[in-house]
N, C-alpha and C positions, 0 to 999 in steps of 0.2 A: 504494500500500500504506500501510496506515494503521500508525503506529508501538504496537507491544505495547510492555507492561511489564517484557518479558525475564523473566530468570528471575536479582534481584537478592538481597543477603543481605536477608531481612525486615528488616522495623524501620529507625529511619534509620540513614545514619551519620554519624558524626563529621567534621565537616570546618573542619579551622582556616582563619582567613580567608587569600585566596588561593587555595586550594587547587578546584580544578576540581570540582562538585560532577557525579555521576550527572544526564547529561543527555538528549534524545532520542535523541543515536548511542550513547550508553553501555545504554541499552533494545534499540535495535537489536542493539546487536553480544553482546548479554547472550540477545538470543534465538537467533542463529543459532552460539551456543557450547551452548546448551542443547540444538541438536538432533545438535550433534555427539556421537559414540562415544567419549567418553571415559575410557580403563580406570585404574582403579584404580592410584595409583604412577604415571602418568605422567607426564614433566617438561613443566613448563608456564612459561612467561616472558612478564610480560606488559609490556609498553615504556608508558613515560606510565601508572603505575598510579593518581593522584591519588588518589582516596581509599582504593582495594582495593578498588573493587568488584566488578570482573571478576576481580581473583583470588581471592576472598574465594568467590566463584561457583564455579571452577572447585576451591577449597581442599574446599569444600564436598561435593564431588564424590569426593574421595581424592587428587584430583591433588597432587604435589611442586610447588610453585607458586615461582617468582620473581621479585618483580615489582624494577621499576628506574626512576627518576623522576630527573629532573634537582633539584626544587625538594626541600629539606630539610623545607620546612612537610608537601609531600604525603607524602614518606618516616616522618615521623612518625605522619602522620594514617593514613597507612596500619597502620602497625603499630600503632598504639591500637585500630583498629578490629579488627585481626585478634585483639587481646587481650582485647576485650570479647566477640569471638562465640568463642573458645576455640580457634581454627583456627593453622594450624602453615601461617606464611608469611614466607619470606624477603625483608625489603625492603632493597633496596641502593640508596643516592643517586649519581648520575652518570651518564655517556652510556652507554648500551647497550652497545654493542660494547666499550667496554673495562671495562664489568662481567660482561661475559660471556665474553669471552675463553677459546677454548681449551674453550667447555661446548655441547652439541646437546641441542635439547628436541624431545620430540612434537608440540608445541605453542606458535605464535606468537603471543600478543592482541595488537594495537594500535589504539590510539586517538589517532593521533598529532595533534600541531597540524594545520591544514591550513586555515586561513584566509587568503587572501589578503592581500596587503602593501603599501604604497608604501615599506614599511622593506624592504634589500637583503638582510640579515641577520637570525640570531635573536636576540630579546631575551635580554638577561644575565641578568636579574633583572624580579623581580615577577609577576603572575598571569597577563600576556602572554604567556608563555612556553604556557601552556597552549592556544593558540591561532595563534598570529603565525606564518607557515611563507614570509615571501618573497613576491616579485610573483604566482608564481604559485601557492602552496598548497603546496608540492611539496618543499621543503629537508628534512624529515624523511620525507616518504614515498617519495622517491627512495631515503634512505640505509637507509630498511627494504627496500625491493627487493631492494637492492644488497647488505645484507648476512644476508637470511634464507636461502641454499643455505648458509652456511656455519655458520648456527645449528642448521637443522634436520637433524633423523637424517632416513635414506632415510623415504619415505613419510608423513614427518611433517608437519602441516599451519599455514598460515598464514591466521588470521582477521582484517581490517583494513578500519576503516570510516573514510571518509572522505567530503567533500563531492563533485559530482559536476561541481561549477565545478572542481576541480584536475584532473579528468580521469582517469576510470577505464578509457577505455583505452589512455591511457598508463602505468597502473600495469599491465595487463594485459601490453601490450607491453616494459614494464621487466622483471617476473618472468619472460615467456617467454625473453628474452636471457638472463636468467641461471640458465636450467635451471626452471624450476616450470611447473607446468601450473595456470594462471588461469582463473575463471570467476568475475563479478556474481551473487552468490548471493543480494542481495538488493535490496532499495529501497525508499525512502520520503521523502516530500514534507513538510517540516516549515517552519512560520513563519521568517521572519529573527529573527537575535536582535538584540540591541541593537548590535551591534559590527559585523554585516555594515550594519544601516541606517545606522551612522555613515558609512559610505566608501561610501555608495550613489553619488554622483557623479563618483568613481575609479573605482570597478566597472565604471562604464557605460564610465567612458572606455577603459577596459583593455579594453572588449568580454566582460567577463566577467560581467554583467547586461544585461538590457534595461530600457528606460524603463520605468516603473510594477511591474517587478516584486519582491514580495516572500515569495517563498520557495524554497528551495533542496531541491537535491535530493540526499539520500546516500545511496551504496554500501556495501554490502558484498564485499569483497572476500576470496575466499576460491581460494587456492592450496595447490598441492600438491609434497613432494619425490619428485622419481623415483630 
């Protein structure tokens, strides 16, 4: 599948340096938010918002939007951007779950890190962070698993694109442990970037590429609360 242009806010945006710009999963996951039903007034939370683009998307829409970033540069740039297209968007800086504490949404976006690591942990600081998830990809896509029954209202849905090197059916098999009914709603074959071809030689070793190859392939992941 070849990657569309989604359905992003027109025009560019703003992105202070560091800040994670709209990229080919940000396309991706911008399209299979555009074919969902989303009604008017519905609470929407989107995890790693970097610039607002997807919720700038879904703001667009009517949606109550929330988005939540760890980096202070994204939190800003996000709300600059929601200030120059006129859209009513709440942006909060810090980890998810304890900015969300205690709130259920319609609606899950994420675009979490998910690039593999020879680093144990995530980075503190700097644009890595928008990226860097552990050996295997998987540090923040776990702890979205783990904590979207208890974000979302009954029947409320969870949209999450990730790379297909961390393993989407292990994400499928995380959310079915914890109550959601999972399905790969989508796919697409895009170039390496500049950061997978740096650790091309650790990939291979970890078994998580093969020799001569350069491109990866991403999911969408799209669950449901029962």
């Amino acid at each position: 599948m070849a990657v569309t242009q989604g359905i992003l806010p027109v025009g560019p945006l703003l992105a202070l340096p560091g800040v994670y710009r709209p990229q080919a999963d940000t396309h991706l996951l911008a399209d299979a938010l555009a074919r969902e039903d989303l009604r008017p007034a519905a609470e929407v939370l989107e995890i790693g918002t970097g610039t607002g683009a997807l919720a700038l998307s879904a703001a667009s829409r009517g949606a109550r939007v929330t988005a939540v970033d760890v980096s202070w540069r994204a939190v800003a740039t996000a709300r600059l951007n929601a200030l120059h297209r006129r859209l009513p968007l709440r942006v909060l800086h810090g980890d998810f779950t304890a900015r969300t504490s205690g709130r259920r949404f319609d609606m899950i976006l994420a675009n979490p890190p998910y690039v593999p690591s020879p680093n144990k942990g995530l980075p503190s600081r700097g644009p890595a962070r928008a990226w860097e998830a552990g050996p295997d990809g998987r540090l923040v896509i776990d702890r979205i698993c783990a904590s979207a029954p208890s974000l979302l209202r009954p029947g409320g849905t969870l949209l999450m694109v990730h790379s297909a090197m961390s393993g989407a059916e292990r994400t499928l098999h995380r959310l079915e442990k914890a109550g959601l009914a999972g399905q790969t709603l989508a796919t697409a074959v895009v170039p390496w970037g500049p950061v997978l071809r740096s650790r091309r030689a650790w990939l291979q070793k970890q078994g998580l590429a093969e020799a001569g190859q350069n491109q990866e392939e991403l999911v969408i992941i799209r669950a449901r609360a029962l």
